[in-house]
N, C-alpha and C positions, 0 to 999 in steps of 0.2 A: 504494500500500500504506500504511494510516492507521500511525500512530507514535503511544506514547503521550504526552499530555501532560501529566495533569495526576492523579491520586490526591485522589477528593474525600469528606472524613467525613460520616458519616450529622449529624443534627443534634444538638447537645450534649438528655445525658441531661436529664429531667424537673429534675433538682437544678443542673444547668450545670457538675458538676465535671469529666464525661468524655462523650468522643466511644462510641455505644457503636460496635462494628464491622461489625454487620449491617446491609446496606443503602449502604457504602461503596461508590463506586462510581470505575471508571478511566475516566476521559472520553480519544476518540483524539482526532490531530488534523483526521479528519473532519468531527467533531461528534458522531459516533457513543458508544456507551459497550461498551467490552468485555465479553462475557458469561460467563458462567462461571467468575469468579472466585472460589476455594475459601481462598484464602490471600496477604497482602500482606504480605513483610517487608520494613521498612526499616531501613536500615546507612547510618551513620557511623563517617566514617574521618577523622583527621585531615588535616585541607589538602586534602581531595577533598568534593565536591559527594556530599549522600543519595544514594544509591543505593535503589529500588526491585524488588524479587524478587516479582514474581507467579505463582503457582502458578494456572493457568488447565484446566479441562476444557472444550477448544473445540466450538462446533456445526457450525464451517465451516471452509472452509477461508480466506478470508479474513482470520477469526480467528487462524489459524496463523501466518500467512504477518505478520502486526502483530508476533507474539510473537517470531517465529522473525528479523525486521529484525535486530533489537536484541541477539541472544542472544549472549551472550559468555560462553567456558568459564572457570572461575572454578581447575577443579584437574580433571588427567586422570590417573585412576591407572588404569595398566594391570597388568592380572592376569600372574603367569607362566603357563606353558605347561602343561597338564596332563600329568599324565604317564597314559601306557596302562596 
């Protein structure tokens, strides 16, 4: 089951001052590159290594199953009970 490795930017804008974001791609450690990726946020935290948030619409299930290695719940709120 591939793991991601590595978040790679499209190539600096025409001017060199910014990366633009379309065309960014997540390489696994396959060699493959993840597909349907809709959104990439990255987090800094003090004293802890970037952290990477992928928001993916997969086409496989192989794809899932990369996402799904990794996936750690960050906050679980559970609803109360409804009433009748």
């Amino acid at each position: 089951m591939p793991k991601v490795v590595s978040v790679i930017p499209k190539i600096k804008s025409g001017d060199g001052r910014f990366h633009k974001t379309k065309g960014t791609q997540v390489l696994l450690d396959d060699g493959s590159y993840l597909e349907g990726v809709t959104k990439i946020t990255l987090v800094a935290e003090v004293g802890k290594p970037w952290k990477a948030i992928l928001e993916v619409v997969p086409t496989n299930q192989e794809q899932i199953d990369a996402v799904l290695d990794e996936l750690h719940v960050a906050e679980r709120r559970i609803s109360p009970p409804r009433k009748p």
